[in-house]
PyMOL CGO cylinders between C-alpha atoms (Angstrom):
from pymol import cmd
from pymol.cgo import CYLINDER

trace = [
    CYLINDER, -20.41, -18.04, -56.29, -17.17, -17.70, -54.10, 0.3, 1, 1, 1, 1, 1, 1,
    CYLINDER, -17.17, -17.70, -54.10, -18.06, -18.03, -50.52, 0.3, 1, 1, 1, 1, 1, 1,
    CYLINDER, -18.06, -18.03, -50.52, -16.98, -14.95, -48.36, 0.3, 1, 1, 1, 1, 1, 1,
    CYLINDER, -16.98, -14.95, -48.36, -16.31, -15.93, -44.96, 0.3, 1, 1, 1, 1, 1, 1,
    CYLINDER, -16.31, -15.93, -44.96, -15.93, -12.68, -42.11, 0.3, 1, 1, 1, 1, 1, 1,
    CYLINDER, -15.93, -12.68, -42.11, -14.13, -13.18, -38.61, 0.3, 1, 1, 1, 1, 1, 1,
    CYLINDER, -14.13, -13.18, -38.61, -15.66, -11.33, -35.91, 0.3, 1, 1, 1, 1, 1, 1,
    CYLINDER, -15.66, -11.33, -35.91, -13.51, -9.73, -33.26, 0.3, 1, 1, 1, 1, 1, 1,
    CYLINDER, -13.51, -9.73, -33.26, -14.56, -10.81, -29.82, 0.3, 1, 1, 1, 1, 1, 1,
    CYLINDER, -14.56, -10.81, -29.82, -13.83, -7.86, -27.75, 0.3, 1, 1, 1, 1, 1, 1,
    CYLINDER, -13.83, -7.86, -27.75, -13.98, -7.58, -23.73, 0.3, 1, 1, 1, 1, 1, 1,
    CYLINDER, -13.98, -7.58, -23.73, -16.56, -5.32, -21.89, 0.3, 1, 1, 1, 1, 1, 1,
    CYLINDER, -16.56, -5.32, -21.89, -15.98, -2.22, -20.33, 0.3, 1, 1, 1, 1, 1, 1,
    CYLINDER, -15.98, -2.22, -20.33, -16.44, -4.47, -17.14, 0.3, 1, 1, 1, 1, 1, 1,
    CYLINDER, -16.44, -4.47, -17.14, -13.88, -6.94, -17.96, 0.3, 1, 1, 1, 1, 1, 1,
    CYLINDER, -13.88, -6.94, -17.96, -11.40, -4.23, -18.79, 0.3, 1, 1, 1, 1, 1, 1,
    CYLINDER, -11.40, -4.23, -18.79, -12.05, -3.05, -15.19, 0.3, 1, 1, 1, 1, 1, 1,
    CYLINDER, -12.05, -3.05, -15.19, -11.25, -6.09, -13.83, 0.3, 1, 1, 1, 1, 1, 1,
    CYLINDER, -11.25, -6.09, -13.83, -7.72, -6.50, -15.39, 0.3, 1, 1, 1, 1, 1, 1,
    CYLINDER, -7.72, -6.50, -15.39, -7.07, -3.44, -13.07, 0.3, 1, 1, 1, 1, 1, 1,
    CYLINDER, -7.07, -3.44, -13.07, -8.94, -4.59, -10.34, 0.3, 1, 1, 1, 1, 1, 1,
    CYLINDER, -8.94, -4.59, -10.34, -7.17, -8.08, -9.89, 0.3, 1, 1, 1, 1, 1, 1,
    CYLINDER, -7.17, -8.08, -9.89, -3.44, -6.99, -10.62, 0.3, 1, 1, 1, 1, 1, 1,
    CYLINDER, -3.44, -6.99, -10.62, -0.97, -8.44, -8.52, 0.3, 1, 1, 1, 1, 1, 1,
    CYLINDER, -0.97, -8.44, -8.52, 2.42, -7.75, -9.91, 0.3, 1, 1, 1, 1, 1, 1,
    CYLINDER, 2.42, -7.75, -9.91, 2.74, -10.80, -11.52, 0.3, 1, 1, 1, 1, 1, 1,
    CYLINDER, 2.74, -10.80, -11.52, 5.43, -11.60, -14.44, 0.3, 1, 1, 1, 1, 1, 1,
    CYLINDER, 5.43, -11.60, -14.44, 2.42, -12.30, -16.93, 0.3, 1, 1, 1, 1, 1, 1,
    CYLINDER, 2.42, -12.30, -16.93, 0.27, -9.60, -15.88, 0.3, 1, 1, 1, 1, 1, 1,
    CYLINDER, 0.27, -9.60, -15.88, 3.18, -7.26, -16.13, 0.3, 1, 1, 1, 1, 1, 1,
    CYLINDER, 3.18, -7.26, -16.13, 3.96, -8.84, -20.09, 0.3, 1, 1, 1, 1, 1, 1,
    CYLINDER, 3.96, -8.84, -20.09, 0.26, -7.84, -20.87, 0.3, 1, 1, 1, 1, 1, 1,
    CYLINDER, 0.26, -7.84, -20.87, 0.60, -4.44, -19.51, 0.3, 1, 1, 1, 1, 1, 1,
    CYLINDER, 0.60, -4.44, -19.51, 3.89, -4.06, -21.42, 0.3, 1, 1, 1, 1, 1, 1,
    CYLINDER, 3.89, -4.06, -21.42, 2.07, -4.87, -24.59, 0.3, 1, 1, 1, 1, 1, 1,
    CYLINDER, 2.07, -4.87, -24.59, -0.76, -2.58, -23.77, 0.3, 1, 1, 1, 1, 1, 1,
    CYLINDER, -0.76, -2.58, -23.77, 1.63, 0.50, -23.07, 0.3, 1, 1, 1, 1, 1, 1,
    CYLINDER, 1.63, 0.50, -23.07, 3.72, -0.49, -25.99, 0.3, 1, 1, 1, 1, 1, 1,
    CYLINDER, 3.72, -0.49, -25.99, 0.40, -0.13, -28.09, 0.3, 1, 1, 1, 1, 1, 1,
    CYLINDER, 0.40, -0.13, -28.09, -1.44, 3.04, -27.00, 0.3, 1, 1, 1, 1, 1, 1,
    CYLINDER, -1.44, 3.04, -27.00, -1.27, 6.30, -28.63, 0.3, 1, 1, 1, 1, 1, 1,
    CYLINDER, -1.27, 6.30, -28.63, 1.38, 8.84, -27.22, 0.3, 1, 1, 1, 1, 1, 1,
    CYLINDER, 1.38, 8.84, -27.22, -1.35, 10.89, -26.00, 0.3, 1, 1, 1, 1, 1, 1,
    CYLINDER, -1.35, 10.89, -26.00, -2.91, 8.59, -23.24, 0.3, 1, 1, 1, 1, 1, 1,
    CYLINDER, -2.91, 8.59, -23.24, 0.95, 8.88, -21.85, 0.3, 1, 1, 1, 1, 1, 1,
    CYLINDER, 0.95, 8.88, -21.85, 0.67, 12.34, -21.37, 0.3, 1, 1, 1, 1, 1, 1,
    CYLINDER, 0.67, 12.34, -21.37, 1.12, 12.03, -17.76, 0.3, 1, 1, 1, 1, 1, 1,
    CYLINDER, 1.12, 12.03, -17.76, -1.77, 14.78, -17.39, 0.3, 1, 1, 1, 1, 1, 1,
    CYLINDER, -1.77, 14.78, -17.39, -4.52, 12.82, -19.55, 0.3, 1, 1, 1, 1, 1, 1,
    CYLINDER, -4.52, 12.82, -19.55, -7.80, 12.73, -17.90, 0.3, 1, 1, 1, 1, 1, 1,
    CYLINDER, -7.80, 12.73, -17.90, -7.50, 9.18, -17.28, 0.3, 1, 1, 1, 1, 1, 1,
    CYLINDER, -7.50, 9.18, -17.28, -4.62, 9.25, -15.65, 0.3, 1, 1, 1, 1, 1, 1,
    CYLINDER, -4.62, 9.25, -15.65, -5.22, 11.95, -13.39, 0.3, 1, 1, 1, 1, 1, 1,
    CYLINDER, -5.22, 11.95, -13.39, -8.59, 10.56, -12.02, 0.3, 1, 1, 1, 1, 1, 1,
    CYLINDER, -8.59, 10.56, -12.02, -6.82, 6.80, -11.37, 0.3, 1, 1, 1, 1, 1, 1,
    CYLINDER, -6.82, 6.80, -11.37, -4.78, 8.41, -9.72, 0.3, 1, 1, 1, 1, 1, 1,
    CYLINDER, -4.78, 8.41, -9.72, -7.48, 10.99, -7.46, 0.3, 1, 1, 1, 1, 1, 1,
    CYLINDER, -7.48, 10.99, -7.46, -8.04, 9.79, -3.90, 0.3, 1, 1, 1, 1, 1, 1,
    CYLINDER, -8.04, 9.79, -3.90, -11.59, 8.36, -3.66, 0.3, 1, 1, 1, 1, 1, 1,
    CYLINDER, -11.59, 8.36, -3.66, -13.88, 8.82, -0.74, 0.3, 1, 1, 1, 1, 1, 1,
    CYLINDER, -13.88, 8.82, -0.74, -13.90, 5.91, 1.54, 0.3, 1, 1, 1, 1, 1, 1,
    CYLINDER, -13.90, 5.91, 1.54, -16.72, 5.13, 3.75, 0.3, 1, 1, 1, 1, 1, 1,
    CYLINDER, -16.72, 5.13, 3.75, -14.25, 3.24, 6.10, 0.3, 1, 1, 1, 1, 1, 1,
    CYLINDER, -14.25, 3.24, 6.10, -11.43, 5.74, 6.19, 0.3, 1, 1, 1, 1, 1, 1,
    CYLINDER, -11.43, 5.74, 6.19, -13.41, 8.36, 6.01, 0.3, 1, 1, 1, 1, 1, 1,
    CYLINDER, -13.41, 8.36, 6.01, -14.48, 8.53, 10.07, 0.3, 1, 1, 1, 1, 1, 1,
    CYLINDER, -14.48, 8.53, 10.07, -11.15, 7.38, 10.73, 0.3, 1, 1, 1, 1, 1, 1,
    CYLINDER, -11.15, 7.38, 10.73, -9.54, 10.21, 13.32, 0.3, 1, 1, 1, 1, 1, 1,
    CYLINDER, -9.54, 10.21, 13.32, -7.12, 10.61, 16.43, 0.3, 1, 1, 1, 1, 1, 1,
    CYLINDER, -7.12, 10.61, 16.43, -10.28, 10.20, 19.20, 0.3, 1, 1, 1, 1, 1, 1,
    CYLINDER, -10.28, 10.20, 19.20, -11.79, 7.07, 17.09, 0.3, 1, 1, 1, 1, 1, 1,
    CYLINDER, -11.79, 7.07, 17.09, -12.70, 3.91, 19.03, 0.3, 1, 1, 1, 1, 1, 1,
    CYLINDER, -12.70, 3.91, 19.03, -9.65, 1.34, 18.81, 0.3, 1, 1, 1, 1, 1, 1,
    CYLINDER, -9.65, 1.34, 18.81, -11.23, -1.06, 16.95, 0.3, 1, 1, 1, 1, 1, 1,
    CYLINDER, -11.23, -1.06, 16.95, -12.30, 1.77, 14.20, 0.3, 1, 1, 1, 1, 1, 1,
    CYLINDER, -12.30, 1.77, 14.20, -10.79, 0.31, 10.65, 0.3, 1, 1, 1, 1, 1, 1,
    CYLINDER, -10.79, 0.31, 10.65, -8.47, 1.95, 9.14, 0.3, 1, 1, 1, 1, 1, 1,
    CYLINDER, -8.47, 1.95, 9.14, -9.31, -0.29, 5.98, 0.3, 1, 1, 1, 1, 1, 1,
    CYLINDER, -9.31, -0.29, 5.98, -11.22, -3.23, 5.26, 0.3, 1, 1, 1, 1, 1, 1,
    CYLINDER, -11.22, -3.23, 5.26, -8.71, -5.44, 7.22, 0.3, 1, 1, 1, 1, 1, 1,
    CYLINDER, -8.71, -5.44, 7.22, -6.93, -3.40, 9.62, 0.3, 1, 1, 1, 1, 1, 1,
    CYLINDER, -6.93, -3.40, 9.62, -7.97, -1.47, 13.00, 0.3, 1, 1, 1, 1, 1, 1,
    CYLINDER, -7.97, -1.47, 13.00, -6.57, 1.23, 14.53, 0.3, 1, 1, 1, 1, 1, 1,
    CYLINDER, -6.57, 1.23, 14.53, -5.67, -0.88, 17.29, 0.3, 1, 1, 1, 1, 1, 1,
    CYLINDER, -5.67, -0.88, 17.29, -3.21, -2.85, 15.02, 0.3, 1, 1, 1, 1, 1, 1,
    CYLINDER, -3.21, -2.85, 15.02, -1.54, 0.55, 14.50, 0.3, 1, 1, 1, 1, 1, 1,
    CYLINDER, -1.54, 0.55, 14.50, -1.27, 1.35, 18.48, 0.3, 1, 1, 1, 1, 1, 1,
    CYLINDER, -1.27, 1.35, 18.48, 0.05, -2.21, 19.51, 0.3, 1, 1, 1, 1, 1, 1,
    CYLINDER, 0.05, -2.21, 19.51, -2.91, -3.46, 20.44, 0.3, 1, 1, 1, 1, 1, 1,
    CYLINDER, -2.91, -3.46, 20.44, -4.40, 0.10, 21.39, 0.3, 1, 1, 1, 1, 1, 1,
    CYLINDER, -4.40, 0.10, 21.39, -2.33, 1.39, 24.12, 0.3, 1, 1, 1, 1, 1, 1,
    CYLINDER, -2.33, 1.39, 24.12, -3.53, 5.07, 25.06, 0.3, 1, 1, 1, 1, 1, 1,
    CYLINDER, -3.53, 5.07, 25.06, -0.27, 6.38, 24.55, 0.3, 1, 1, 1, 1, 1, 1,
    CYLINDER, -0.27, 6.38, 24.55, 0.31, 5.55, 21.03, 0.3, 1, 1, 1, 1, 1, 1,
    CYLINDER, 0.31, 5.55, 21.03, -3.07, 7.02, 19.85, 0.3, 1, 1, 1, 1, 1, 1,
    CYLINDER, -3.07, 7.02, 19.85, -2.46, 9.45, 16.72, 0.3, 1, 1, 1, 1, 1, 1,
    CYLINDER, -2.46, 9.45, 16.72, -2.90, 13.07, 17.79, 0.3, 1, 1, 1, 1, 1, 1,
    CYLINDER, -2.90, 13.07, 17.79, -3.35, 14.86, 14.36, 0.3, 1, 1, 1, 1, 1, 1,
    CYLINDER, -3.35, 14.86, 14.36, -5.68, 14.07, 11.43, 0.3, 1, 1, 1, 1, 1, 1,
    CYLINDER, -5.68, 14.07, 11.43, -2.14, 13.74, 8.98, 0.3, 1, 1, 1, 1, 1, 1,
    CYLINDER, -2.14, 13.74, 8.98, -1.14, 11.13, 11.29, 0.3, 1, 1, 1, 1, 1, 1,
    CYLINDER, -1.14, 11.13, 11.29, -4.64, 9.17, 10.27, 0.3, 1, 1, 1, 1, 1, 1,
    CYLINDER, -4.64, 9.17, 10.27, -4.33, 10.09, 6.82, 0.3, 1, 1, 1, 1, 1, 1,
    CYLINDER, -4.33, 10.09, 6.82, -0.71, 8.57, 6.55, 0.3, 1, 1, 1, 1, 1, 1,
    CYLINDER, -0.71, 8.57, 6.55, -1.68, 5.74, 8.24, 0.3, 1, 1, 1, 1, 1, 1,
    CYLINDER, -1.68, 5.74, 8.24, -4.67, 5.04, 5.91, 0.3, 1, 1, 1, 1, 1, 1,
    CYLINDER, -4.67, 5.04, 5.91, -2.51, 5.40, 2.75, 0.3, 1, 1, 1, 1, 1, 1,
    CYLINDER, -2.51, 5.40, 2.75, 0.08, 2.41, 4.45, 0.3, 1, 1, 1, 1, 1, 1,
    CYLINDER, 0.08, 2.41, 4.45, -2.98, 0.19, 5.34, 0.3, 1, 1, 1, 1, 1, 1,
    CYLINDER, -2.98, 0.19, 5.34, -4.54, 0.82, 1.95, 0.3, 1, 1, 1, 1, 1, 1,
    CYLINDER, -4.54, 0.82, 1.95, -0.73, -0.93, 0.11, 0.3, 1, 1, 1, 1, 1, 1,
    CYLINDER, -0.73, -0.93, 0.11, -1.42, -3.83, 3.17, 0.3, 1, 1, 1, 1, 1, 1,
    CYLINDER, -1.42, -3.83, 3.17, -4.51, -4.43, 1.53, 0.3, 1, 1, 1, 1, 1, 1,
    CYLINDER, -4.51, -4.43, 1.53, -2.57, -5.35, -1.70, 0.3, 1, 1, 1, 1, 1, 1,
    CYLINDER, -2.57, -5.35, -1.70, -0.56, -6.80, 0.20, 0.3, 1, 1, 1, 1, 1, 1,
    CYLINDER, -0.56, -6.80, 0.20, -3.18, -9.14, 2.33, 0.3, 1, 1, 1, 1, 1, 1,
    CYLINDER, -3.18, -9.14, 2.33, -4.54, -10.12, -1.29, 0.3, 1, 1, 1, 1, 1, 1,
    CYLINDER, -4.54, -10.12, -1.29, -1.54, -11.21, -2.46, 0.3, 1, 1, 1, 1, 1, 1,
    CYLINDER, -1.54, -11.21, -2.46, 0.22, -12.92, 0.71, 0.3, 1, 1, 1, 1, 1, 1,
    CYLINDER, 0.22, -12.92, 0.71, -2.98, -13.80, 3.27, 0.3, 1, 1, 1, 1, 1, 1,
    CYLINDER, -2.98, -13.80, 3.27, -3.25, -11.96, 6.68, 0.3, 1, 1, 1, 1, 1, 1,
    CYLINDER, -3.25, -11.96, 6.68, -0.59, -9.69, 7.14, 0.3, 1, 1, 1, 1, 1, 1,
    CYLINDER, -0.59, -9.69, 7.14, 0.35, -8.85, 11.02, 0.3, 1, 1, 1, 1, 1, 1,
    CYLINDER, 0.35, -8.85, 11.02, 1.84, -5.43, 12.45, 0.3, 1, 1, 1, 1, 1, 1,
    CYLINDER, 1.84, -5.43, 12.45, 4.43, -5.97, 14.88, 0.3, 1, 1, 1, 1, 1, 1,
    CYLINDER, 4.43, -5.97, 14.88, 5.21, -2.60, 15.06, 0.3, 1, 1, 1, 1, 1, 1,
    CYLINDER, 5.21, -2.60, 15.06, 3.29, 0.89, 14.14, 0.3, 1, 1, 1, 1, 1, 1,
    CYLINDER, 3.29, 0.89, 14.14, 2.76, 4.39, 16.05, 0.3, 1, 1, 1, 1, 1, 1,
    CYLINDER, 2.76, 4.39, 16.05, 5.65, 4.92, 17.97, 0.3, 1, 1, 1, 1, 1, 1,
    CYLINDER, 5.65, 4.92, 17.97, 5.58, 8.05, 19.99, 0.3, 1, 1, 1, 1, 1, 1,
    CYLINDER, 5.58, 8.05, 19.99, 8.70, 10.05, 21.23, 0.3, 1, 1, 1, 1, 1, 1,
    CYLINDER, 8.70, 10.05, 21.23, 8.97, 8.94, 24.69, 0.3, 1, 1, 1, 1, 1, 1,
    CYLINDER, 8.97, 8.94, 24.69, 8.06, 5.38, 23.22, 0.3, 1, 1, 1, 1, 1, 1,
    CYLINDER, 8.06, 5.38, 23.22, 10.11, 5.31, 20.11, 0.3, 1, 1, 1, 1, 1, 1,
    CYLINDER, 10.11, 5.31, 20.11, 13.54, 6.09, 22.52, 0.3, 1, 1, 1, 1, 1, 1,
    CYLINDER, 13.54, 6.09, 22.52, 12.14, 3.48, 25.26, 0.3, 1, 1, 1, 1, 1, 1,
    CYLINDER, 12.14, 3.48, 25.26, 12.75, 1.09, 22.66, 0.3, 1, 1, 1, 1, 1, 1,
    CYLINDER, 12.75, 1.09, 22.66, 16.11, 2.14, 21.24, 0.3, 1, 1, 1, 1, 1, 1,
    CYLINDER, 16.11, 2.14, 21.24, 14.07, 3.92, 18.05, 0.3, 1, 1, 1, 1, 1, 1,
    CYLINDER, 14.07, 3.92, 18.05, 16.14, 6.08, 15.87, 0.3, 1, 1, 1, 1, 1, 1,
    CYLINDER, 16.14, 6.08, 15.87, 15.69, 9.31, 17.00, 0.3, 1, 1, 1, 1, 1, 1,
    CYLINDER, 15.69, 9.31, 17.00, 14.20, 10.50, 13.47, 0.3, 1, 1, 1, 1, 1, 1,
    CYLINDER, 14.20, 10.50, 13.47, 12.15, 6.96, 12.89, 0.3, 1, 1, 1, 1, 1, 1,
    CYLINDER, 12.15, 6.96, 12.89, 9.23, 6.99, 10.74, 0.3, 1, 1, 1, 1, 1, 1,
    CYLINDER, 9.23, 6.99, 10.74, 7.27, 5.07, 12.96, 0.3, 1, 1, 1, 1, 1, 1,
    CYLINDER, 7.27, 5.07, 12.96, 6.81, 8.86, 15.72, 0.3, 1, 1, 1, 1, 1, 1,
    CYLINDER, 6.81, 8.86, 15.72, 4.55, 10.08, 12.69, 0.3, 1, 1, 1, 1, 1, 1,
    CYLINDER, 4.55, 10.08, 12.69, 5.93, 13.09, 12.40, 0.3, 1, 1, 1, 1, 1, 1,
    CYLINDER, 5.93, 13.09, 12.40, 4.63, 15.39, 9.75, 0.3, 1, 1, 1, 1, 1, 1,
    CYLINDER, 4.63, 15.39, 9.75, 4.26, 13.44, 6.37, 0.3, 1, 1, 1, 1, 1, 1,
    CYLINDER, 4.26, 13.44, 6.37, 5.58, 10.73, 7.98, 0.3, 1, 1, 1, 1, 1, 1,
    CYLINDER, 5.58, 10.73, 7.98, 4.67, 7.42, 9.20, 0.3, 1, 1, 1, 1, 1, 1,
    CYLINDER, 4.67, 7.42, 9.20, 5.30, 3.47, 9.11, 0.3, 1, 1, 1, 1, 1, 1,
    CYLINDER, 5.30, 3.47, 9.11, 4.50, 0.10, 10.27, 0.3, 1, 1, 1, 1, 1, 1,
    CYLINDER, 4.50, 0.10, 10.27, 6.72, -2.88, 10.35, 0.3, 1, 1, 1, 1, 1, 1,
    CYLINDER, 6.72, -2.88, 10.35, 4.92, -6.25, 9.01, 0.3, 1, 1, 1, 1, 1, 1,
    CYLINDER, 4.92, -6.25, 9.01, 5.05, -9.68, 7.87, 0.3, 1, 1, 1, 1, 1, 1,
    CYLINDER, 5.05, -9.68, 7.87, 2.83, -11.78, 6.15, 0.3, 1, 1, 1, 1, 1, 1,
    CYLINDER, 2.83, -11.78, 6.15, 1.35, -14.62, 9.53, 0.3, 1, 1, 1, 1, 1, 1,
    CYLINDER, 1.35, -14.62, 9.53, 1.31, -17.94, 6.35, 0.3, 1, 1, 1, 1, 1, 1,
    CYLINDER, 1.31, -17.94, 6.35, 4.81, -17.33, 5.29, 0.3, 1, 1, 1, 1, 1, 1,
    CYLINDER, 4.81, -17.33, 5.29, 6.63, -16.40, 1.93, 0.3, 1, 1, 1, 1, 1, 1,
    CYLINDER, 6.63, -16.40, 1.93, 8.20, -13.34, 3.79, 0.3, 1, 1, 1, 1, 1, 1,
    CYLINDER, 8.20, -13.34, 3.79, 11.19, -12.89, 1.13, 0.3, 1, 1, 1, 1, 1, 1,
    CYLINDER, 11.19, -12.89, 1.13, 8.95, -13.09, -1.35, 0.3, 1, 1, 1, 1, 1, 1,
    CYLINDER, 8.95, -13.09, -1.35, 6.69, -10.19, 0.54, 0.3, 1, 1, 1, 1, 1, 1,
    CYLINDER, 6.69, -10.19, 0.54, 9.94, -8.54, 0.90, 0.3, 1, 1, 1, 1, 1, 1,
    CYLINDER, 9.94, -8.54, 0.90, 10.43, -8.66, -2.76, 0.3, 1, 1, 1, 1, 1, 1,
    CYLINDER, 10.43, -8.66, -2.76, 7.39, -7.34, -3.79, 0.3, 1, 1, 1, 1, 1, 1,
    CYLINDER, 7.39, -7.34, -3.79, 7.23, -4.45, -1.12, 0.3, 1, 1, 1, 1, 1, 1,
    CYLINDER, 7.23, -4.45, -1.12, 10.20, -3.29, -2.54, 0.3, 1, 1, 1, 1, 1, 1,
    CYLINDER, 10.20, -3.29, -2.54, 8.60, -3.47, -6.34, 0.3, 1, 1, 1, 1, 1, 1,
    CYLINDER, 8.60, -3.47, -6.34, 5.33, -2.03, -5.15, 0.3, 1, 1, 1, 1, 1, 1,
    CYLINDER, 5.33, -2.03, -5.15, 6.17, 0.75, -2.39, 0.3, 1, 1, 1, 1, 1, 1,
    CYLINDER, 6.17, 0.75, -2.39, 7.71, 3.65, -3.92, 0.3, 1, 1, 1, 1, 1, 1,
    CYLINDER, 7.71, 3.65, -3.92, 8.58, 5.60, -0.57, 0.3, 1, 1, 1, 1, 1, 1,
    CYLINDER, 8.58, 5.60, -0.57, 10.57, 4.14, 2.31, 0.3, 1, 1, 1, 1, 1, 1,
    CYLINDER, 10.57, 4.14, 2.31, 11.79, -0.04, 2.73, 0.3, 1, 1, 1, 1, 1, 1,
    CYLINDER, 11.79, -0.04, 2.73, 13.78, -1.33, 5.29, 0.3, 1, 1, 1, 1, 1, 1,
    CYLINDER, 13.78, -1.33, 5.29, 14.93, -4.81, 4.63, 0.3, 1, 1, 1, 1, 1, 1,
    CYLINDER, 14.93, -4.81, 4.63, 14.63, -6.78, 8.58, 0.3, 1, 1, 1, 1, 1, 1,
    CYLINDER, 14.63, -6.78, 8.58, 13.17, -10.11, 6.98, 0.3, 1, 1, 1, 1, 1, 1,
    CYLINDER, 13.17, -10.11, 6.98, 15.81, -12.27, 6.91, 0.3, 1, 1, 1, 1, 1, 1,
    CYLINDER, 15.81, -12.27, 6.91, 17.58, -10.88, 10.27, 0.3, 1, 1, 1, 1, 1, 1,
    CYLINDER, 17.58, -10.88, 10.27, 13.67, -9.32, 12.12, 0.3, 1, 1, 1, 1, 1, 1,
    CYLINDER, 13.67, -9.32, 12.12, 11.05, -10.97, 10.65, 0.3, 1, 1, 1, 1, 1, 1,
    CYLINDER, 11.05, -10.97, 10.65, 9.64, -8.16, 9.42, 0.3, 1, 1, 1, 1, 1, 1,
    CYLINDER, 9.64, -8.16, 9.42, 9.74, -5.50, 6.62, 0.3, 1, 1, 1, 1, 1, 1,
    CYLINDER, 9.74, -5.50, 6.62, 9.12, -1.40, 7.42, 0.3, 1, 1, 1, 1, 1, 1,
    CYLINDER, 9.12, -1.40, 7.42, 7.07, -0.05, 5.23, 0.3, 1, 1, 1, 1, 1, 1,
    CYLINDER, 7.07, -0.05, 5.23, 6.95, 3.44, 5.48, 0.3, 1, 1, 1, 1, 1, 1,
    CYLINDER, 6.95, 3.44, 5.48, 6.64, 7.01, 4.21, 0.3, 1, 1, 1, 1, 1, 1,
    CYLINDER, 6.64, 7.01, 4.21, 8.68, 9.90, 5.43, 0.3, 1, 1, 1, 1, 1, 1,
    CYLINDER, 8.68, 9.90, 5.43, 8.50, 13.99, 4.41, 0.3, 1, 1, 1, 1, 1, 1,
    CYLINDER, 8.50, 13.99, 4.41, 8.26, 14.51, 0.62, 0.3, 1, 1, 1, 1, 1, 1,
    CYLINDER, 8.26, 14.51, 0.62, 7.60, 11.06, 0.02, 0.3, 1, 1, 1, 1, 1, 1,
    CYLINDER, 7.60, 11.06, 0.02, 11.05, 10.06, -1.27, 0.3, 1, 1, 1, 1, 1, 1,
    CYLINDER, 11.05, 10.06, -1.27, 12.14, 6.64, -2.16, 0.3, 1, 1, 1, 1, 1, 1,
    CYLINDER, 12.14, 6.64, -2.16, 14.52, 5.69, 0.25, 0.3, 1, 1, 1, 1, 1, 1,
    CYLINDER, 14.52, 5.69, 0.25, 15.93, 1.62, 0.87, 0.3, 1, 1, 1, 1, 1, 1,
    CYLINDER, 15.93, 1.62, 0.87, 18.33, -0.15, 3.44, 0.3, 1, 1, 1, 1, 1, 1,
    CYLINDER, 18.33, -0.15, 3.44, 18.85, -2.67, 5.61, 0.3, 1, 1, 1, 1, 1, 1,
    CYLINDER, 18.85, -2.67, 5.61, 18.95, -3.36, 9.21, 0.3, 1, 1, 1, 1, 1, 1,
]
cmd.load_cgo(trace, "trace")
């Protein structure tokens, strides 16, 4: 009597599939693996209007954003690891947001710093709400993301353990609206979004 022998396929949870998403950060081998995975699903989960692409891509309710607005206390967060008063220079009166947009545009940045922060360690704002009479104090351009215009907003950062060309790097993989490259001559990269949310690079 021949012996039949069967190979199970181990298969990952629903959980562990979760995490794969969960603990992305950009790098080469995760990016191979997600290669494979597009290369192998079915043309229909590409649609760009599946289901499951539409709700990844939903904006969630956050309970720490959420009570984030122009009159909040300074040391409000924006997101787990940032305050409002990293977004005001250390939360001067005058650079307080004056529309909810502003807050809302300022929670998606923070939100990318948290990817960030995982990747890099503590990341520090030297630069973020800059208003008009501010912004041309300073020698601002007179269009600069950082006034938070409509749509708009920015912060300029750099990660406080080091590895800033590498942050530089992957801002520029990861952001899809505005970069200014200022690491190598600022010590710092802008990060920021500007009206229709185009993708726009330079350097200082």
């Amino acid at each position: 009597m021949a012996l039949v022998v069967i190979n199970y396929m181990s298969s990952i949870s629903k959980s562990d599939f979760k995490n794969f998403f969960k603990y992305y950060k950009g790098e080469a081998q995760q990016e191979a693996g997600v290669e494979i995975l597009f290369d192998q699903m079915r043309d229909v989960l590409k649609d760009d209007g599946h289901d499951w692409i539409q709700t990844y891509r939903s904006k969630a309710e956050s309970s720490v954003s959420g009570h984030f607005t122009p009159d909040s206390t300074f040391d409000t967060k924006v997101t787990d690891n940032f305050t409002y008063s990293e977004l005001t220079n250390g939360g001067e009166e005058a650079r307080r947001f004056t529309s909810q947009d502003q807050c809302d545009v300022a929670v998606e940045i923070c939100e990318f710093l948290e990817k960030a922060r995982a990747k890099f360690g503590p990341i520090k704002i030297t630069s973020g709400h800059r208003p008009p009479a501010i912004n041309a104090a300073v020698g601002g351009a007179s269009a600069s993301e950082h006034l938070f215009a409509p749509g708009c907003g920015a912060v300029d950062a750099y990660p406080i353990n080091g590895g800033g060309a590498e942050f530089e790097s992957w801002c520029d993989a990861n952001w899809p609206y505005s970069i200014g490259y200022g690491m190598s001559y600022r010590g710092f990269v802008h990060i920021g979004i500007r009206a229709g949310k185009p993708r726009v690079r330079w350097d200082y």
